[in-house]
C-alpha positions in Angstrom: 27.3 -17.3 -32.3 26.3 -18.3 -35.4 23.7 -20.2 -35.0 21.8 -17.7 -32.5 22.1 -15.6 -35.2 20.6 -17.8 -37.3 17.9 -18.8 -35.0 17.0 -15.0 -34.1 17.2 -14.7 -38.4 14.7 -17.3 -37.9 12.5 -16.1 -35.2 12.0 -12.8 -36.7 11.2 -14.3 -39.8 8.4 -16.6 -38.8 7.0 -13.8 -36.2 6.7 -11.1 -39.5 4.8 -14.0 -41.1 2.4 -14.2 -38.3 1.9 -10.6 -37.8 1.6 -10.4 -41.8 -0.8 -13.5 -41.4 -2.9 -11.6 -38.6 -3.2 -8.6 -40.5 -4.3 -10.3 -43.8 -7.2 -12.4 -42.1 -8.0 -9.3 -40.2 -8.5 -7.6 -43.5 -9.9 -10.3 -45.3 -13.3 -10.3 -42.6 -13.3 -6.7 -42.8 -13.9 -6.8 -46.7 -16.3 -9.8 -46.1 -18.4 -7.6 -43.2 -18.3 -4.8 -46.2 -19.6 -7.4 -48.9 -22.1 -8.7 -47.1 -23.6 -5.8 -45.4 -23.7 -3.8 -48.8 -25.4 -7.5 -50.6 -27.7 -7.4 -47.9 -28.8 -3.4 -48.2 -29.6 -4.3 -51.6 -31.5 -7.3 -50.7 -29.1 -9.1 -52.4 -29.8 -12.4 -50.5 -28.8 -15.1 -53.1 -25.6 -13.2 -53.5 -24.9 -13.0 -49.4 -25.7 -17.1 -49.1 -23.5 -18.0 -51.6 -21.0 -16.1 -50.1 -21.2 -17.3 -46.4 -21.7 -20.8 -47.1 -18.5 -20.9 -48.5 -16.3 -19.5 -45.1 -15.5 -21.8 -42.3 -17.3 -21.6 -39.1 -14.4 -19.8 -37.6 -14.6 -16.7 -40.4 -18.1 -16.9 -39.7 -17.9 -15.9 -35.8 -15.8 -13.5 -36.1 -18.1 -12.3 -39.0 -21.7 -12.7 -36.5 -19.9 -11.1 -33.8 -19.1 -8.0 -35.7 -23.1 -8.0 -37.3 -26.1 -6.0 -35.5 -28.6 -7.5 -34.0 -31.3 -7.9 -37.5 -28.6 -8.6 -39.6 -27.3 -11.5 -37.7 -30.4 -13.3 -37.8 -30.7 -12.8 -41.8 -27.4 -14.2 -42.4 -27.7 -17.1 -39.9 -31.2 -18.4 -41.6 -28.9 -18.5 -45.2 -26.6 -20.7 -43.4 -26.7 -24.3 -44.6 -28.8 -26.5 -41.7 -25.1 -28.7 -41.2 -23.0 -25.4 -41.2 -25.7 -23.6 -38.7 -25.4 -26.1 -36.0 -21.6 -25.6 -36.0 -21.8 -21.8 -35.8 -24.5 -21.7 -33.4 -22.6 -23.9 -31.2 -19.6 -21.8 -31.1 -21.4 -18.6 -31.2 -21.6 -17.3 -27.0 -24.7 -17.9 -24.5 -25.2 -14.0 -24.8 -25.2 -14.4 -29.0 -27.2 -17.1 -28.4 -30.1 -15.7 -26.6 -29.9 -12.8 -29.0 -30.7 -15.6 -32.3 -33.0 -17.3 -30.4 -34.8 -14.5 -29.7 -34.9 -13.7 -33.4 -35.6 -17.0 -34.7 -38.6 -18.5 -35.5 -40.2 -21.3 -33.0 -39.2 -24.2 -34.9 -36.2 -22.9 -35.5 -34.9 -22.7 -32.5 -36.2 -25.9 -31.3 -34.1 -27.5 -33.9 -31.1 -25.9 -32.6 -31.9 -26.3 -29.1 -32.7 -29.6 -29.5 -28.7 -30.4 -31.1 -27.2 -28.7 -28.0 -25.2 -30.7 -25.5 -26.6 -30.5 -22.4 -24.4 -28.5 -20.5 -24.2 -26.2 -23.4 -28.0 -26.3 -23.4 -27.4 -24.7 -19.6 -25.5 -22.0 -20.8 -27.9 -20.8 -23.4 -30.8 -21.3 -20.6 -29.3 -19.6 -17.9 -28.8 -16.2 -20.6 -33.0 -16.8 -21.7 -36.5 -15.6 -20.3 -37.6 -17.9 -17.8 -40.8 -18.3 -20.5 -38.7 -19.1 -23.2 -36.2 -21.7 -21.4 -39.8 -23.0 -20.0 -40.6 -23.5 -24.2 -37.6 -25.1 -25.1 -37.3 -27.6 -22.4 -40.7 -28.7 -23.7 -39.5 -29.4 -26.7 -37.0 -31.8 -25.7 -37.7 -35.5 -25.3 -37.9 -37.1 -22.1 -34.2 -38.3 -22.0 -32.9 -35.2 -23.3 -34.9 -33.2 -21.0 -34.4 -35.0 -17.4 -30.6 -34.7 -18.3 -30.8 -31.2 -19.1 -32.9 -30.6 -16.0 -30.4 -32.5 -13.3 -27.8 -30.2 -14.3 -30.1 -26.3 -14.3 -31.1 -28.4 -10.5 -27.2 -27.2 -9.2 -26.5 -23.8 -7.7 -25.8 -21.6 -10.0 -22.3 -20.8 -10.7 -21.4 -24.8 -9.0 -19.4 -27.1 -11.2 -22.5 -29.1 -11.6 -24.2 -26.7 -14.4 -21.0 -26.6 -16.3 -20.3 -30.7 -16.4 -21.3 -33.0 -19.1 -23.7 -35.7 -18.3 -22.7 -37.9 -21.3 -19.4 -39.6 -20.8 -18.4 -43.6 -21.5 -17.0 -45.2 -18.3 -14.8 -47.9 -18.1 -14.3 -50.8 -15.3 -10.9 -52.0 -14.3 -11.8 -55.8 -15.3 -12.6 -54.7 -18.6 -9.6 -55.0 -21.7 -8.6 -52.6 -23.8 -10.7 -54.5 -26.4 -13.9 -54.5 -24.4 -13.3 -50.3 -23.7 -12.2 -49.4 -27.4 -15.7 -51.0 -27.9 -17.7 -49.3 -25.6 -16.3 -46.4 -26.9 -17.4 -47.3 -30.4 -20.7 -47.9 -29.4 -21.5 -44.4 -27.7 -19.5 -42.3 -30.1 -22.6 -40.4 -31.2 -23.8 -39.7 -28.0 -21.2 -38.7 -25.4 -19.4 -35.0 -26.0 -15.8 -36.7 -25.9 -14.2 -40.1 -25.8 -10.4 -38.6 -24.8 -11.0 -39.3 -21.2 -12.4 -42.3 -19.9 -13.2 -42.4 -16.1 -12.8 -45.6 -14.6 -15.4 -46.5 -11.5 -15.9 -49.7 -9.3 -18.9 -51.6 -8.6 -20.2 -48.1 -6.4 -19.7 -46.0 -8.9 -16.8 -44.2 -7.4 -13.9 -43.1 -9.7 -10.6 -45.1 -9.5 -8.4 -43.5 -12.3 -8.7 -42.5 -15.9 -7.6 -43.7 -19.1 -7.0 -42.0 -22.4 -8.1 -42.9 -25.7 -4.7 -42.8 -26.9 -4.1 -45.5 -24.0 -6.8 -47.9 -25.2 -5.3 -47.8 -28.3 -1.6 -48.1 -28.2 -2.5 -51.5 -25.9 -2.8 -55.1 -26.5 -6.5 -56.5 -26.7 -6.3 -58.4 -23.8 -4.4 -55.9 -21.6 -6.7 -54.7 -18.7 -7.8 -51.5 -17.8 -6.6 -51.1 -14.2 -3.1 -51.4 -15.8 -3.5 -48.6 -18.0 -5.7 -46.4 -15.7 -3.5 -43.0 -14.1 -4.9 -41.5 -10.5 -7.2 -38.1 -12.2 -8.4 -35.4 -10.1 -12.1 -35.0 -9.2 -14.0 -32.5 -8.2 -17.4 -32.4 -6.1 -20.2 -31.0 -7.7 -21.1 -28.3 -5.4 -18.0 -26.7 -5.7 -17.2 -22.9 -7.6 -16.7 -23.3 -11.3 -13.9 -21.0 -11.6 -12.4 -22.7 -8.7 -12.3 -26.0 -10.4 -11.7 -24.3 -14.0 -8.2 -22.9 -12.9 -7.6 -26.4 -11.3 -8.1 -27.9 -14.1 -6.4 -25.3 -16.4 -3.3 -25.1 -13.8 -2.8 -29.3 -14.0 -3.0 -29.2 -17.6 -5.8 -31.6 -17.4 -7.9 -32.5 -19.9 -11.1 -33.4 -18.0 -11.8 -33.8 -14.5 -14.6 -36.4 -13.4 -17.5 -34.6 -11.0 -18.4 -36.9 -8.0 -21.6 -36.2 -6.0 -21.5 -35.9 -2.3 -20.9 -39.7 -1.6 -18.1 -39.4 -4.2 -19.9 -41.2 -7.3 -19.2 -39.8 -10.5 -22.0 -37.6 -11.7 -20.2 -36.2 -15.4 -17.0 -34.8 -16.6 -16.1 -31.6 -17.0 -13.8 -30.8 -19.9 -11.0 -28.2 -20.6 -12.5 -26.7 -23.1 -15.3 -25.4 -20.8 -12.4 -24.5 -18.4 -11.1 -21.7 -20.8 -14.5 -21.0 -21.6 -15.3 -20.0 -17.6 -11.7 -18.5 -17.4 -12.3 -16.4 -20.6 -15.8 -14.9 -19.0 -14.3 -14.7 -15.4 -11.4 -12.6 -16.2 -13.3 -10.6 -18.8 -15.6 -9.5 -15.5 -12.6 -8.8 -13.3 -10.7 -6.5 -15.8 -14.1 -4.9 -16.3 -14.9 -4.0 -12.8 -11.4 -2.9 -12.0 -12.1 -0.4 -14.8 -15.2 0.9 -13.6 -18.0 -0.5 -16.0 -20.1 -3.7 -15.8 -18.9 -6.4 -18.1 -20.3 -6.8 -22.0 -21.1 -10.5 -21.9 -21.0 -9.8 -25.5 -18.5 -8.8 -28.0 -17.9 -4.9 -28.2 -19.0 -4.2 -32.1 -22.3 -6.2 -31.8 -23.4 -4.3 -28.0 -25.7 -2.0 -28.5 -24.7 2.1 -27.4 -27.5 1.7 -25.1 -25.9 -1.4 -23.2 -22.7 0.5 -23.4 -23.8 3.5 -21.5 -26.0 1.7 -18.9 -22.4 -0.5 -18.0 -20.7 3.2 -17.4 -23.2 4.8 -16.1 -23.8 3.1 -12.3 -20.2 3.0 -11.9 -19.6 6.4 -12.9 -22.7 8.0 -11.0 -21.5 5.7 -7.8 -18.0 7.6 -8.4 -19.1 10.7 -8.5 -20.9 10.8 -5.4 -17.9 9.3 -4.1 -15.1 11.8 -5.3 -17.3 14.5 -3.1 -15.5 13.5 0.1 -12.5 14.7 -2.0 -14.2 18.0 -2.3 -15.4 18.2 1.2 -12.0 17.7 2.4 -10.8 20.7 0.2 -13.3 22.7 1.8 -12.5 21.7 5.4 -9.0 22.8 4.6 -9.4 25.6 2.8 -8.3 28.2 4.9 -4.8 26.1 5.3 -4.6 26.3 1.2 -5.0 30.3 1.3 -2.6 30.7 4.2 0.3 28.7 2.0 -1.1 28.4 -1.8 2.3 26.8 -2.9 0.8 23.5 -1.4 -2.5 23.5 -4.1 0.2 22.8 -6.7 1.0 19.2 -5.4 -2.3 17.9 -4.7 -2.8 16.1 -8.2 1.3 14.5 -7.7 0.1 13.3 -4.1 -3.6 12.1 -5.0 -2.2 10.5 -8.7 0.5 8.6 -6.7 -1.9 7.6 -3.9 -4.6 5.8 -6.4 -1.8 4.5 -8.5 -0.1 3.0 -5.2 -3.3 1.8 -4.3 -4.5 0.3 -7.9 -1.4 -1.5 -8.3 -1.7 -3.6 -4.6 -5.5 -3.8 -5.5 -4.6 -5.4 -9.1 -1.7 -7.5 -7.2 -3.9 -9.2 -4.6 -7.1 -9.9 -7.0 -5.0 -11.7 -9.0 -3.7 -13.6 -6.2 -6.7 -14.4 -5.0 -7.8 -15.9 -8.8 -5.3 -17.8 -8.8 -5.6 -19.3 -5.3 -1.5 -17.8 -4.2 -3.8 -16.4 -1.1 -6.8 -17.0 1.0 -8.9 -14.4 2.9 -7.0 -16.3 5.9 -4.3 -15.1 5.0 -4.7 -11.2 5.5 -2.5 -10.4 8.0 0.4 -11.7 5.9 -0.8 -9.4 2.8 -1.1 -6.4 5.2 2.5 -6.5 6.6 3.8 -7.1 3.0 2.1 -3.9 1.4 2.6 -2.1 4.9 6.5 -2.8 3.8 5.9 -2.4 0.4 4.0 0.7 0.6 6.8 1.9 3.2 9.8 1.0 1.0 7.9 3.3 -1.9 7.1 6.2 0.0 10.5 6.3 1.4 12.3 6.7 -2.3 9.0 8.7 -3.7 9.3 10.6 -0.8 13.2 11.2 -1.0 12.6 12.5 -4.6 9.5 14.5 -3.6 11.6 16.5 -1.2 14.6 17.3 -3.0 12.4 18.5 -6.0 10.3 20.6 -3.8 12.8 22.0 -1.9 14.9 22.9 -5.1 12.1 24.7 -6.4 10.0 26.0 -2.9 11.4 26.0 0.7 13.0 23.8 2.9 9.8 23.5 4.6 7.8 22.4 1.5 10.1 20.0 0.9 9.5 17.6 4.6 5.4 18.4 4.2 6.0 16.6 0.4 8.8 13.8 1.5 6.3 12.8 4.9 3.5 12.7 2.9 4.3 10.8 0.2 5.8 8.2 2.5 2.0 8.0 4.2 0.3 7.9 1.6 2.2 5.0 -0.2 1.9 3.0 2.7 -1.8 3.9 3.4 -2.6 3.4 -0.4 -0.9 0.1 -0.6 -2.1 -1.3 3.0 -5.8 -0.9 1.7 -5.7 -1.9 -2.1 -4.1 -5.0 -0.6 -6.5 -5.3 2.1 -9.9 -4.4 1.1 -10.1 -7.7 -2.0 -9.2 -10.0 0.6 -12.0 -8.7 3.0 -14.4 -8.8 -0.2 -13.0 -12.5 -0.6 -13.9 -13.1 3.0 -17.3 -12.0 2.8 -17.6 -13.7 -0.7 -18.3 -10.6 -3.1 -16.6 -10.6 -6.0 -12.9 -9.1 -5.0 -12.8 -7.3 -9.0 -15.9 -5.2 -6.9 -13.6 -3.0 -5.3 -12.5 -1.5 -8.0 -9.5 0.7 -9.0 -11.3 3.7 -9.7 -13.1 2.7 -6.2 -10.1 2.6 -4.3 -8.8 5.9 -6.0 -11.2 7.7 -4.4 -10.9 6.8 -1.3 -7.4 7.1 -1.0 -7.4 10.5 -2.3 -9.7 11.9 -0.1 -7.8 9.9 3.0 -4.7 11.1 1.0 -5.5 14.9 1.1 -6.2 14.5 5.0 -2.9 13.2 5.0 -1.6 15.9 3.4 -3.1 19.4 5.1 -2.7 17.7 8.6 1.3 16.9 8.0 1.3 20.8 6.7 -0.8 22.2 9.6 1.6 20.1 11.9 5.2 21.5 10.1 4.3 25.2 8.6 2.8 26.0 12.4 -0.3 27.1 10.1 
């Protein structure tokens, strides 16, 4: 007992020095956003480059993403040339496009030109087609026909994701031999942690680590060290293959082409990247609004009200079946008003019901627990679901209403309840797995989208169970 008390002493302790932590670097950025914006408004520019040349590159991203659009591109041409590259790099595509665009020519190049090529991808597929035309230019002939194989790959396919610049290893060669072609590429490959091993075809056999090579004797050979690694073709989805990869804990994954040779690796780090953007869209459709592609303080209002607006407009014009159906029923609300009073219960429960199997199922289908195949099985599980809710919703529903109203009340709330819990559920489970099977983006049908049509199915529900009981 003692010593959980300890360790939860313990716990406590080192979680109040991470919140305190948090909250310090938090404020710190804050006062640095303050210093330099006021330095700049006074044109203070000597006083702003001393300043930012001093941060890391990771105070400096979270101090660009929090920057307008003409400020960033003052304090990024203050930046030491060395201490540039490494922001840029980590800066996103969207951020990206935004300093190229407010660069200068040669500028740009420069930084183009220090890009990895599937980095260089990223940053492409987020520019004019005029000025990805420019840059490519610019490259040398190497650096350009690598650049070029990958932008050749459908677009969201693992292929423009992968990195073309990898060391190989053969299982004949020692751990000498591959600690020395590692060497010998270090400045031109994006990582030596993984080291595919191929045969004579080119076709992967295993992988070994750096780590490996390095912990064994010189003369050891490589198809003793080498593990089985998972591949992955380069056609495939990239968020497919990013949760794969995520999932397995792998570090890289090698890309084979159709007749299985290895084509370039695809790292981890560009996993979370993908995963990071993927989910960031999902959340944002299932609320109703396009996603940012950007971080929130450095979007312009203007992009913020043209990610609502659609969605909203598309909403609106769907919430008037609710209002047509209120008008079809009308006469059945001024025969027995008592029933306008539980229309917001019913319709709130119905798009919550429906919100949470929508939410349920999408994130199945992300993470690959179900395939469109497997539709019937999700509809009989919300249909029992759904069933199982309405029943105690719609036990509680009628003992409230007929505490309070009539008898009669009472069995119109308790039926309809049960209905529309199992409708609700049965189609937010349903309708992301049809959008699966038709490949649209399942995060399409969004909550708010599913609200509304289960309220105005809900309130048909509702009059016609209350036509049927009250004899109206």
């Amino acid at each position: 007992m003692l010593q959980q008390s300890i360790f939860r002493e313990s716990s406590r302790d080192a979680l109040t020095k991470v919140i305190v932590v948090a909250i310090t670097q938090s404020q710190d950025i804050q006062e640095l956003i303050s210093s330099i914006t006021d330095a700049l408004h006074k044109e203070h520019l000597t006083t702003v480059a001393r300043q930012i040349n001093l941060l890391k590159p990771a105070q400096l991203l979270k101090i660009f993403e929090r920057l307008s659009h003409q400020r960033r591109a003052i304090v990024y041409r203050l930046l030491d040339k060395d201490l540039a590259l490494r922001v840029f790099e980590g800066l996103s595509p969207v951020l990206q496009s935004d300093l190229v665009h407010a660069l200068q020519e040669h500028d740009t190049t420069d930084l183009f030109n220090e890009l990895a090529p599937d980095d260089r991808v990223w940053l492409l597929d987020e520019l004019p087609a005029t000025v990805a035309s420019r840059l490519l230019r610019g490259l040398d002939d190497d650096e350009r026909e690598e650049t070029s194989t990958l932008l050749g790959y459908p677009a969201d396919s693992i292929g423009r994701r992968m990195s073309p610049q990898f060391v190989t290893l053969r299982p004949w060669h020692t751990a000498a031999e591959g600690l020395d072609r590692v060497q010998r590429r270090l400045d031109t490959v994006e990582s030596v942690y993984y080291l595919p091993v191929i045969d004579s075809g080119r076709r992967v056999v295993g992988a070994v680590s750096l780590r490996q090579l390095l912990g064994a004797d010189d003369a050891q050979l490589v198809e003793t060290l080498m593990e089985p690694t998972m591949t992955a073709e380069v056609s495939e989805d990239e968020e497919v293959v990013a949760r794969r990869t995520a999932r397995r804990g792998q570090f890289a994954v090698s890309i084979v082409d159709h007749e299985e040779r290895l084509v370039g690796v695809f790292t981890l780090d560009d996993a979370v990247r993908i995963l990071e953007f993927e989910e960031s869209e999902d959340v944002s459709r299932q609320g109703g609004v396009e996603p940012l592609r950007r971080p929130y303080l450095s979007t312009p209002v203007s992009r913020l009200v043209r990610s609502r607006f659609t969605w909203l407009l598309v909403l609106a014009i769907g919430a008037t079946l609710t209002v047509q159906v209120m008008a079809v029923f009308e006469e059945t609300l001024e025969a027995v008003s008592v029933l306008a009073l539980f229309v917001p219960l019913l319709i709130g429960i119905g798009g919550n019901t429906g919100n949470q199997a929508a939410t349920t199922v999408t994130r199945a289908l992300a993470l690959d627990d179900i395939q469109p195949r497997d539709i019937l099985r999700v509809f009989t599980r919300e249909l029992r679901t759904g069933f199982m809710l309405g029943v105690a919703l719609g036990a509680l529903g009628f003992l409230i209403a007929w505490a309070f109203f009539a008898l009669n009340v009472g069995v119109v709330i308790g039926l309809t309840l049960l209905a529309i819990c199992t409708v609700a559920a049965c189609v937010g489970g349903v309708m992301p797995t049809i959008a699966s099977a038709i490949r649209v983006d399942p995060a399409v049908f969004s909550n708010p989208f599913i609200s509304t049509f289960v309220d105005a199915t809900g309130l048909i529900i509702y009059f016609v169970i209350a036509r049927a009981i009250l004899q109206i």
